[in-house]
N, C-alpha and C positions, 0 to 999 in steps of 0.2 A: 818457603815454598820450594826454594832450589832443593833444601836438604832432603825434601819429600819424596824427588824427584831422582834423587839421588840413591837411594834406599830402594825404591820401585825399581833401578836398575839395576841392582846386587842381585833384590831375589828373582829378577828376569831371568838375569845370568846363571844363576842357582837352578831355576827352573830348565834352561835348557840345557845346563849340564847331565841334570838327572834322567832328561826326557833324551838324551847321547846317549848315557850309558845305558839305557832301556830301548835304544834302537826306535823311539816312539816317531816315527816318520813326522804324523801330523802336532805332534805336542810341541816337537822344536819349530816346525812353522808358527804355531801361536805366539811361544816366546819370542820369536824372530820379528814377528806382528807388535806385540808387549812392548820391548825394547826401541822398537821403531817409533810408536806413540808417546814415550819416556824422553825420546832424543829429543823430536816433535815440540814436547812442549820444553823443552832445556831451550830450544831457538835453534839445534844443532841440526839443521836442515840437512845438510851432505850425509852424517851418517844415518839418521832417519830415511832417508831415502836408502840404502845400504843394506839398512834390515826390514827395509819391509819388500824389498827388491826379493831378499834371499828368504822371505815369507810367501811373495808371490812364484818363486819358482816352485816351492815343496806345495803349493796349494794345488797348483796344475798338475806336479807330478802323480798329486793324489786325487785327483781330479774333483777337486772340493770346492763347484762352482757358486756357493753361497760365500766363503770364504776369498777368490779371488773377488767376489765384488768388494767386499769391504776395504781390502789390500788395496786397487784401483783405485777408491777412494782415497786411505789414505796418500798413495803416493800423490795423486792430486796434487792434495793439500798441501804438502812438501815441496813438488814442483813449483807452484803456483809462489810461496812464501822463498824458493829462491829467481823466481821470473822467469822459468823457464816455461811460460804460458802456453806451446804450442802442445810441449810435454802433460803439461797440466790437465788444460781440454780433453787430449788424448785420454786420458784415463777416469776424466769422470765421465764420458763417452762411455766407453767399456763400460762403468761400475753401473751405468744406465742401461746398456744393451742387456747384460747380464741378468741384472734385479727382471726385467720385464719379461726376458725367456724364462724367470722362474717360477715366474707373475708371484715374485714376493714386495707387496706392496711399501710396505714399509721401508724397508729400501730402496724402491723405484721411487717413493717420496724423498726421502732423503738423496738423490741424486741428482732428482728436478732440482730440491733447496739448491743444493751445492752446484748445480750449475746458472742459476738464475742468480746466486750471490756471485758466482765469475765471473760473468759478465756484466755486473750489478758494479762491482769493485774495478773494472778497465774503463766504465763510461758508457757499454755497449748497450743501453739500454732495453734498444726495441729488440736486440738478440734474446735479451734476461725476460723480459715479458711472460714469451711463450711458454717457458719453463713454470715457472709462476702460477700461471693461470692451470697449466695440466697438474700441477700439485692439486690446487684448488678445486678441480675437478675428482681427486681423489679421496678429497679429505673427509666426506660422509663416511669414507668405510675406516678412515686413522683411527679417529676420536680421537684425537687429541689437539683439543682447542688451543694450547699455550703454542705448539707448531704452527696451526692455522694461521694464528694472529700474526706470528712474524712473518709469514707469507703475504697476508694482506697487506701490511706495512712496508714489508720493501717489494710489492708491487705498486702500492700507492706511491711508492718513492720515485717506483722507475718513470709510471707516468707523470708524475710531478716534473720529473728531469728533463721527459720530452715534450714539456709544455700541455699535456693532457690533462688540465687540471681537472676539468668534471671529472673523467676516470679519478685522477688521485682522489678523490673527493669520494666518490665510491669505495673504494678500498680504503680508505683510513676510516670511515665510518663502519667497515665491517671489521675492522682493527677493533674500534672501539667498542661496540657489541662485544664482540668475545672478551673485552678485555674486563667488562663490565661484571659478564656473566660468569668471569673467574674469581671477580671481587681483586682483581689487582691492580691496585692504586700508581704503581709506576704506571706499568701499562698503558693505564689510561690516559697519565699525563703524557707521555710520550704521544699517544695514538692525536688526546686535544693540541698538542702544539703543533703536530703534522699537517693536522685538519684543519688551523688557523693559518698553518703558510702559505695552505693550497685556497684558501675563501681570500686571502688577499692577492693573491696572484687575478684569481679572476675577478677584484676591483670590490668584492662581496665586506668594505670594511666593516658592517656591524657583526656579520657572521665570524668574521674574523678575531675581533675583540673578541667577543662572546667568548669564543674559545682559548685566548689568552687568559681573559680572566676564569675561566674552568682550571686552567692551568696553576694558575697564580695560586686558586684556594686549595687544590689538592697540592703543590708545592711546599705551601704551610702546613698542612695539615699531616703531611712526612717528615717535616722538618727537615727538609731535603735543598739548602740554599744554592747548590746549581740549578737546579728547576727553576726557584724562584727567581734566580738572576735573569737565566732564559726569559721567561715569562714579563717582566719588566721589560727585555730588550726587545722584546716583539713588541710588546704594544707600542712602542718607543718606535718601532721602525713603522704600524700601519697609523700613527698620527703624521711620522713624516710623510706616508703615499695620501693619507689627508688632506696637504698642505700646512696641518696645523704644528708646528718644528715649535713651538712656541710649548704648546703639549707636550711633545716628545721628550722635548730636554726637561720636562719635570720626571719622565720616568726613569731616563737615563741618571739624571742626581740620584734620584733613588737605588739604581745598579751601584753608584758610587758608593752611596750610604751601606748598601750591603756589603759590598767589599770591604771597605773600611771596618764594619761592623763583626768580618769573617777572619779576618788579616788574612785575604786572598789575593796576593801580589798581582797574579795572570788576569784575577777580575776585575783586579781595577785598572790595569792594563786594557782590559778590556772597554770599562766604561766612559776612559778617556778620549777613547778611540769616538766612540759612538757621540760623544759631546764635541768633539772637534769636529765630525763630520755633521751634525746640525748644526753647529756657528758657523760654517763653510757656508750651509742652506741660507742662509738669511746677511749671510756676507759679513759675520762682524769674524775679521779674520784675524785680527791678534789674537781674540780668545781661542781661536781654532787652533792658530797657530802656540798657542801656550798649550794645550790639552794636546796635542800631538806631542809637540817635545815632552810633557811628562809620561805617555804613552812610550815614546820611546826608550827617556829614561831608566824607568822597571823594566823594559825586557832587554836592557842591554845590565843590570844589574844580575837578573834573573838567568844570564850568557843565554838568552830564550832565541836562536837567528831567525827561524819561521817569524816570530814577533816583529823583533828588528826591522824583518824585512818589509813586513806589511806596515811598519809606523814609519819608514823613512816613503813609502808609495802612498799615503796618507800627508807628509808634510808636500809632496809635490803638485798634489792634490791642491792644496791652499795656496801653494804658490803659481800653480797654474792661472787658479784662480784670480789671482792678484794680477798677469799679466809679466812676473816675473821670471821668465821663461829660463832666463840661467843658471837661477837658484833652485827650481824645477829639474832642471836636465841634473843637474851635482846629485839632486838625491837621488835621481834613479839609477845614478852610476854609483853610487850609494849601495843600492836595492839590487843592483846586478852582481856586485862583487859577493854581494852575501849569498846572493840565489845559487853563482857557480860555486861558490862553499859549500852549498847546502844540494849540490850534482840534481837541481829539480830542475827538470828542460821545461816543464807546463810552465813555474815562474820565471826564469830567461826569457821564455817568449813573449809571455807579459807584458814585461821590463822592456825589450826589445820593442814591444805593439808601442808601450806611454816615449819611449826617446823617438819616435819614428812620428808622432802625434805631438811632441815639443817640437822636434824641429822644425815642421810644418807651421806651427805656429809662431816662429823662427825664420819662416820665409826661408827658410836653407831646402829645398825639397829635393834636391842632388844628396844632400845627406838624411835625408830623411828616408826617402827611397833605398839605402844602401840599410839602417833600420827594418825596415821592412822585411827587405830579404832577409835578412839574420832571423828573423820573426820566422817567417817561412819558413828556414832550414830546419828551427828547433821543432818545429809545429808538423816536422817529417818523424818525428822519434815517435810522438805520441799518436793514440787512438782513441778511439771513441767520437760521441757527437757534438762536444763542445770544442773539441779538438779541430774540429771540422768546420766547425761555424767561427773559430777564430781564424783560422786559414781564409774563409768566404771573405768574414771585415777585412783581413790583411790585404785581400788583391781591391776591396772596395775603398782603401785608403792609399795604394798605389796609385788607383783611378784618378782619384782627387790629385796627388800628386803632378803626373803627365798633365791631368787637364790646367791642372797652375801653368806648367811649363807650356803650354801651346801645345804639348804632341797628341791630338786628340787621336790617332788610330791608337798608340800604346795604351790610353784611357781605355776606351774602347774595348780592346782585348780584355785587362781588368774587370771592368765594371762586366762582362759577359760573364768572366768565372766567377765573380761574387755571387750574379744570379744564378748561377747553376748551383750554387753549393745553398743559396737561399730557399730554392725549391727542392732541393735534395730533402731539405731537413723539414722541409714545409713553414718555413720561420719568413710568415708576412711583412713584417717592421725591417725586415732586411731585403728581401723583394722589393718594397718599395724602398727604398736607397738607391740599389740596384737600378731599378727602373730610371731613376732621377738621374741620375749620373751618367746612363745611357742615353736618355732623351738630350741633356747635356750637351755630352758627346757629340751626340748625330748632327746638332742643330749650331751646332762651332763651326762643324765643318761643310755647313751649307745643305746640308742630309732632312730639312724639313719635315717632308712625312714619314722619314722613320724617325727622328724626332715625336711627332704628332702618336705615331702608333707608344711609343714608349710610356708619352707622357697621359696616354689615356687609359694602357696598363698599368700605373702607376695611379690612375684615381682609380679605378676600380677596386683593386687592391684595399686604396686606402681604407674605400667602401667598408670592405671586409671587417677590416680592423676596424672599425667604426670610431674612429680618434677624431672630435671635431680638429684640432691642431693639421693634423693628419690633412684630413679633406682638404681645408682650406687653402693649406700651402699647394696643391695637388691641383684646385681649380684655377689658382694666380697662376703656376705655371704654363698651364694648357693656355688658360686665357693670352697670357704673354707669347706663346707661339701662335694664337690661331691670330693675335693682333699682325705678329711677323708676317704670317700668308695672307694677310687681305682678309681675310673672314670676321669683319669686324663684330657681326651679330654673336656667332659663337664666342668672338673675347668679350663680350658687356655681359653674355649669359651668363660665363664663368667666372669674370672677375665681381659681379653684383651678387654672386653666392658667396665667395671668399669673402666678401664685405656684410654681408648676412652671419654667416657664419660668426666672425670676426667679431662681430656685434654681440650677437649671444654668448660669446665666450666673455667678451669684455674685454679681450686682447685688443689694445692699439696698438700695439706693434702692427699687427695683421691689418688691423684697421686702415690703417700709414698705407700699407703695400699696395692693399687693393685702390685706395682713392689714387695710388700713382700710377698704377695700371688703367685703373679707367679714367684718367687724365691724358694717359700716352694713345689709347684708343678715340678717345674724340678729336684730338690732337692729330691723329692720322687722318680721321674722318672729315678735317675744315670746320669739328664744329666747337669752335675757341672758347666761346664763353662759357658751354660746359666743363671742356679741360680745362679753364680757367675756374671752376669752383671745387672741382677733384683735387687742383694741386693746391688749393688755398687751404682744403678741408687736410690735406696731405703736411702739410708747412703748420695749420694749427696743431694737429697731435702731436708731430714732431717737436713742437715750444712748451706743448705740455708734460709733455713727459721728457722732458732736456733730453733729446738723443739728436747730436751735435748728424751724425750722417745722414739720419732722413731731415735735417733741414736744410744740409747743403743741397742734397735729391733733390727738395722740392721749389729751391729757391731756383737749382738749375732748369726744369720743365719749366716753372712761370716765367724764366727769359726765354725759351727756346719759344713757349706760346706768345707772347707777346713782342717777339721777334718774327716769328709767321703773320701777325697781325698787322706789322706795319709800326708797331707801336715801339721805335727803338729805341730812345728814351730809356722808359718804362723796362724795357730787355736788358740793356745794359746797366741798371741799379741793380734787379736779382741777379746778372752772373756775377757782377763784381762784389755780393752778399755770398754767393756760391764760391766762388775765389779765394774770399778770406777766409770761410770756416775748411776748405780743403788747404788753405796754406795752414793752419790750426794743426789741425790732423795729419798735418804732411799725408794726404795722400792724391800721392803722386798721378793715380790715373783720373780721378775728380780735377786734379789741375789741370792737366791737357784737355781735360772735354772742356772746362770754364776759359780757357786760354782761347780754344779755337774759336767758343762761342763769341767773345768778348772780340776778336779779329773781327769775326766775320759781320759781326753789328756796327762797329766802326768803320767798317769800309762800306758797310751801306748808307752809313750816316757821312758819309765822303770824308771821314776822318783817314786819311788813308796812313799818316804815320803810327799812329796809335796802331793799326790795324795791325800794318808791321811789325811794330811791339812784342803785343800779344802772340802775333802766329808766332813770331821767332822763338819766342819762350814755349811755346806747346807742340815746335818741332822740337829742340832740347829736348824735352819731357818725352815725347811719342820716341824719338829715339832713342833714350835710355831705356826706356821699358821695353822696348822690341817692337812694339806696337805700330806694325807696320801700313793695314789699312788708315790707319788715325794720320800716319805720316803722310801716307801718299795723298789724304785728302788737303791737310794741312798745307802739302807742299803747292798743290794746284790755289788751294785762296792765296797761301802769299804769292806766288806765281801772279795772279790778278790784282792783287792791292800793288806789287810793285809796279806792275805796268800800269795801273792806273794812277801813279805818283811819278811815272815817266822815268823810274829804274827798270830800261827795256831789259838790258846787259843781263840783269842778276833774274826780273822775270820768265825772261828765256830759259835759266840755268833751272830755275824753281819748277817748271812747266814741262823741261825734257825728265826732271827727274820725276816729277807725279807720274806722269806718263808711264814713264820706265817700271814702276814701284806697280802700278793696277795692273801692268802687265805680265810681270813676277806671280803676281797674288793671282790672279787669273789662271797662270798658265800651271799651278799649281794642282799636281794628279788627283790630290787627297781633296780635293773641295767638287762641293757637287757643281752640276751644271747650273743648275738653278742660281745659284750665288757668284759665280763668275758671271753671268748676263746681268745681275742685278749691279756687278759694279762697272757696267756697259758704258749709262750714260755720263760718266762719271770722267770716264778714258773719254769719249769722247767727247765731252766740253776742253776736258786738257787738251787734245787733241787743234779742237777747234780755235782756243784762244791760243795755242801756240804759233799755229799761222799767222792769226794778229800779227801778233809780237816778233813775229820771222818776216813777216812785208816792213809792219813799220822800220825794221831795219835793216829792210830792203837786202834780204837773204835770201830772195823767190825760190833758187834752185834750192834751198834745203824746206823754206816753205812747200814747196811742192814733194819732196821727199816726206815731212809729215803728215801731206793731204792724202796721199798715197797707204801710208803707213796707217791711218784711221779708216782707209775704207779695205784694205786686205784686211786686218783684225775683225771688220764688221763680216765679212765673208769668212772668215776663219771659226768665226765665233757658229753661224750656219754649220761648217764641217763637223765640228764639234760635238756640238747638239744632236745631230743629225747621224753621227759613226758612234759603233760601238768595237770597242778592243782596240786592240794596238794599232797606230796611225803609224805607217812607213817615212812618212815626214812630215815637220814640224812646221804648221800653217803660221806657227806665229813666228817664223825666225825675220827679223827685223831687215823695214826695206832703207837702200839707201838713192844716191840720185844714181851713183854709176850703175844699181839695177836700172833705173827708169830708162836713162841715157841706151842702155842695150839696148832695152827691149824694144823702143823708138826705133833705132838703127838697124833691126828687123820688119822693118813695116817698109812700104814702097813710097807712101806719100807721108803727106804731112799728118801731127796727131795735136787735136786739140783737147786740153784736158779741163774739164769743170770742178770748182770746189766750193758749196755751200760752209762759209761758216764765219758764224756768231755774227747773221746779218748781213753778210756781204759774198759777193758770187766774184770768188776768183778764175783766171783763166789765163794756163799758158799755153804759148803755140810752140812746139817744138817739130823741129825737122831733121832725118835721118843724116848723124853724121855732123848735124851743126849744132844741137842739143835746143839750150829755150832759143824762140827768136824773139820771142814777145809775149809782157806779161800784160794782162790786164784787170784792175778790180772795180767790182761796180757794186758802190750800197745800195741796198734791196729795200730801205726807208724804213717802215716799224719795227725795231726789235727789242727785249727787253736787256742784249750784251752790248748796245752803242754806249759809248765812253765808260768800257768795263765797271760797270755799275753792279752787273750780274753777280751772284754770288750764289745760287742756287747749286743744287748737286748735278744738275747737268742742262744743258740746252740739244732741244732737237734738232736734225738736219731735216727734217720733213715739212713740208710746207702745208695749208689745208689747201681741200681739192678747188676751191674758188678761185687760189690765186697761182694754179699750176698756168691759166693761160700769160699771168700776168709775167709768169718766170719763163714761157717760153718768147715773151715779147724781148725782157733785159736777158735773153741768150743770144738772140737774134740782134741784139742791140751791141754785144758783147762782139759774136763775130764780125759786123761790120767795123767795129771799132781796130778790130785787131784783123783785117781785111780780108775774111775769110769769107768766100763766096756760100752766100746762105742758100744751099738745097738740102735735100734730105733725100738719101736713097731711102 
């Protein structure tokens, strides 16, 4: 072919010597055009461009406007074949403006083609469309149907590309018409394998067979064994969208068998491929892992690197699978060194997206994140809409990242440009991610109803997409936040459809989810013996389908329910059933909730050293993990179990620091208001049993320094609530006695100060300049914190309005005690 080629450019050469020395102005532009298309097809893109350059100068000088269009064109194509795409565009532009002032059709055809294939070859899909289609509007006056068809074909592709599959579906049938009506048998097969990718895209599998085996028999009937391999490998791929991999890998042996039967190296390369990744499907992964390494094999025999590349991101595949996450990470550092061999930034970024998605599964998410970005940067070189939509996944697995780490605003910012690049491309199944991750988001950071607004865009969505899987997960969630806000009827609506759902699908997984949802909701609601049959029903599926974590889940609600019952006994068998399958699992935040749970039932059970125990181990745990509200709660029960075992010393210590930790957490910018008040009564039981524990040992003046410090923070918390923007000073900066002592020594008389707490009405009397003179405390008789029994997440300082006169008697009983003359201005 070179030699052909070669020859063609002597008598070029020939020809425009003759047409020089005959002065032929326009005959050496031709040759110059000749010459151009001879480099052209050599591969010799630099001087092709050269002579059709100095073809399109003599065409203008001769003003031979049918001639510069074809020049424009070709330079194009020259352009375009050395990347200089901007050049490219530019000229098949021209070759289009041109053809249409001369309204010569046939070349305005061939310019749409050539620019609908541009942008067809960068990715740019919905660009290439429009071209396409104005071809197609032309083509009654072409005739020429073998044109037509390629038109409809690689517009059925474009829309195939942009998820349009009814469109593609449309135009690969008008593919096939023409192809029919030409009697051209490739054609056709080509037109049925297009039309069978686009009926399984839209879930269509008989329509889709159907057309594989159209395929299949005109493939034999050419004797054409790439066709036939194709055609095997499709049907092979819509029994796996099937579920039946059982099917598939009978057709995939058969790809084998052909290959074998061709001695086609590449294809059986190929067929191994496709059998390792259905042994992957159904888990048996030695096999998988044996047909990838022979996959590999041949294309490292074959020196094939595009191969290579794909069989070593194939073996990581299985080992991801497996859970072997380092043997994983090797091959795609494997898969990257050949990718920058092979200078393709689309597969770098890849490579970059799967180590960025190990790590994470790696728990490393500091290096996982630094992944990512490297993904990003490559995913700046390229264009087009797939380009676009791996950029969207890459800030949507950012998202996930931060939100591991606790930084939910940096989540946040991610999981926003995910959605925008989701709705850019109009691509629903990433929408909803998007959504989830936002709702997420919102609802970490105490942001509830924008929370709620996400996660109700994210079931509408799901709507769309009409995915039962889909719905289902989409109404657990909503239901699990409306149970957060109190709206119990909205979570039993939503979680009794995920369980609906669930059902019809035959997922117990989902099954598992919802009965623990609607366990946690009746469980909120007091009403026990319900929660008590959701989490029974939740702990059965869990033993039936051996999934070791929803039976640690479920063993944990059956203690926390029959630990609200009274029943502690009973409580403390399932945490300590929850305890040993999270010490199993090693995981680590399963152990701190069973640790604190297991505290908090033995100190109601007046086990108070055991209590100890437990809490001390599930502070460990909460603070190695970070897990900072967990600690500050943890610290306040052991705080209480110490001093109910009469270690005041170390209670005291336990009780300034929960204190300290809710007030951290609270005074925290990024959290809404709403979740700072909800962990109100929380500081304030700390609060309240810290005084305890500061009279009994007889500390009043700092006892009175923390009775003080609970009611500014209760006023603080008002300011808060109540101001919007920046606050010129900080309500919560910490009180001590020498503030109290001033502020006393600013008054004229004496100041008597009251303190409600956990039961008992303290009172000291201080006077300007001599500080306290006298303390006094008086039990108030019923309460549920006398001899630190209490354990609940918080007690109130409010009395009901019956026994306000009773409290104004033991005030009055208070100041006589402490000899303070009772009137009242």
């Amino acid at each position: 072919m070179k030699g052909d080629y070669d020859t063609a450019l002597k008598l070029h050469k020939t020809h425009l010597c003759i047409a020089q020395e005959l002065s032929d102005y326009a005959a050496q532009g031709r040759a110059y055009g000749n010459m151009g298309n001879a480099y052209n097809a050599l591969g010799m893109y630099d001087q092709a461009v050269k002579y059709h350059r100095q073809e399109l100068q003599i065409s203008m000088e001769v003003n031979d406007r049918a001639s510069q269009a074809s020049t424009h064109g070709n330079l194009a194509v020259a352009y375009q074949a050395l990347g200089a795409h901007d050049r490219a565009l530019q000229h098949y532009q021209n070759h289009l403006n041109i053809a249409r002032e001369l309204r010569d059709i046939q070349s305005e055809a061939r310019a749409l083609s050539n620019l609908g294939n541009f942008h067809c070859s960068r990715g740019e899909y919905v660009q290439a469309a429009p071209y396409y289609e104005q071809y197609l509007r032309l083509a009654p006056d072409l005739q020429d149907m073998e044109g037509e068809g390629k038109v409809c074909h690689n517009l059925g592709y474009a829309h195939y590309c942009l998820g349009n599959y009814q469109e593609a579906v449309k135009y690969y049938e008008q593919d096939l018409a023409l192809a029919k009506d030409l009697h051209d048998k490739l054609s056709q097969a080509k037109a049925y394998c297009n039309l069978g990718l686009a009926f399984k895209a839209l879930l269509n599998f008989s329509k889709a067979e159907e057309c594989q085996k159209y395929l299949l028999s005109l493939a034999q009937s050419l004797n054409n064994s790439q066709a036939k391999f194709r055609a095997l490998g499709n049907l092979g791929d819509i029994f796996i969208c099937k579920k039946d991999i059982n099917g598939a890998i009978k057709f995939y042996e058969q790809q084998l068998g052909l290959a074998h039967h061709v001695k086609d190296r590449r294809l059986e390369a190929s067929a191994y491929a496709a059998l390792g990744t259905a042994y992957r499907m159904i888990q048996k992964h030695d096999k998988a892992l044996g047909y990838h390494t022979q996959e590999l094999e041949v294309y490292q025999e074959l020196s094939d690197l595009p191969g290579e590349c794909r069989a070593h991101g194939h073996l990581a595949a299985v080992y991801m699978a497996l859970g072997k996450y380092t043997m994983a990470f090797k091959c795609y550092e494997e898969q990257l060194d050949l990718g920058q061999k092979l200078k393709d930034p689309s597969l770098e970024a890849q490579v970059y997206g799967n180590m960025g998605i190990t790590k994470m599964n790696m728990n490393v998410m500091e290096e996982a994140i630094g992944y990512f970005e490297q993904q990003l940067a490559m995913l700046q070189q390229l264009s087009g809409n797939e380009s676009v939509l791996d950029r969207g996944r890459a800030y949507g697995n950012l998202g996930d990242c931060y939100e591991a780490l606790g930084d939910y605003e940096e989540a946040i910012k991610y999981y926003e440009q995910y959605l925008s690049v989701a709705q850019s491309l109009n691509r629903m199944q990433d929408q909803a991610k998007a959504y989830r991750g936002l709702g997420n988001g919102h609802r970490a950071m105490g942001s509830l109803q924008q929370a709620l607004v996400c996660f109700e865009k994210r079931l509408v969505v799901a709507h769309e997409l009409g995915e039962a899987f889909n719905k289902a997960q989409a109404y657990g969630e909503l239901g699990s936040l409306h149970s957060q806000l109190g709206n119990y009827e909205q979570a039993i609506s939503c979680l009794e459809r995920q369980l609906n759902i669930a059902r019809e699908m035959k997922d117990r997984a989902l099954e598992s989810d919802a009965a623990c949802g609607l366990g946690g909701v009746y469980q909120q609601m007091g009403e026990y013996d319900t929660a008590l049959q959701y989490h029974q029903l939740d702990l059965q599926i869990a033993e039936e389908t051996n999934n070791p974590t929803c039976q640690g889940r479920a063993y944990g609600n059956l203690g926390l329910t029959y630990e609200s019952l009274g029943t502690f006994e009973r409580a403390v068998v399932y945490q300590e059933q929850h305890l040993s399958i999270a010490a199993q699992m090693n995981d680590l935040v399963a152990k701190t909730v069973s640790y604190s749970s297991l505290g908090r039932t033995h100190h109601a059970l007046q086990n108070y050293s055991q209590a100890v125990m437990y809490l001390q181990e599930g502070l460990r745990l909460a603070e190695q993990l970070g897990r900072r509200e967990d600690e500050a709660k943890i610290r306040h029960g052991l705080g209480l179990s110490l001093w109910a075992s009469g270690n005041l010393e170390e209670a005291q210590h336990q009780l300034y620091r929960a204190s300290a930790l809710f007030e951290t957490i609270r005074h925290e910018a990024q959290l809404s208001t709403d979740y700072k008040l909800s962990l109100f009564d929380l500081q304030t039981s700390s609060y309240q049993a810290l005084q305890r524990v500061l009279v009994s040992l007889g500390h009043h003046d700092e006892a009175l320094a923390v009775a003080e410090r609970g009611r500014t923070r209760a006023f603080a918390d008002l300011l808060v609530e109540r101001q919007t923007g920046q606050q010129d000073s900080d309500p919560y900066s910490p009180v001590t006695v020498d503030q109290i002592l001033e502020m006393v020594n600013g008054q004229r008389g004496l100041v008597l100060y009251y303190s409600l707490a956990a039961g008992y009405l303290y009172s000291w009397l201080l006077a300007p300049g001599a500080g306290i003179l006298k303390f006094h405390e008086h039990y108030l008789g019923d309460t549920t914190v006398e001899n630190s029994s209490d354990f609940q997440t918080g007690s109130s300082t409010a009395l009901p309005s019956a026994a306000s006169s009773a409290l104004e008697q033991h005030v009055a009983s208070v100041r006589e005690a402490l000899g303070v003359d009772s009137c009242y201005s």
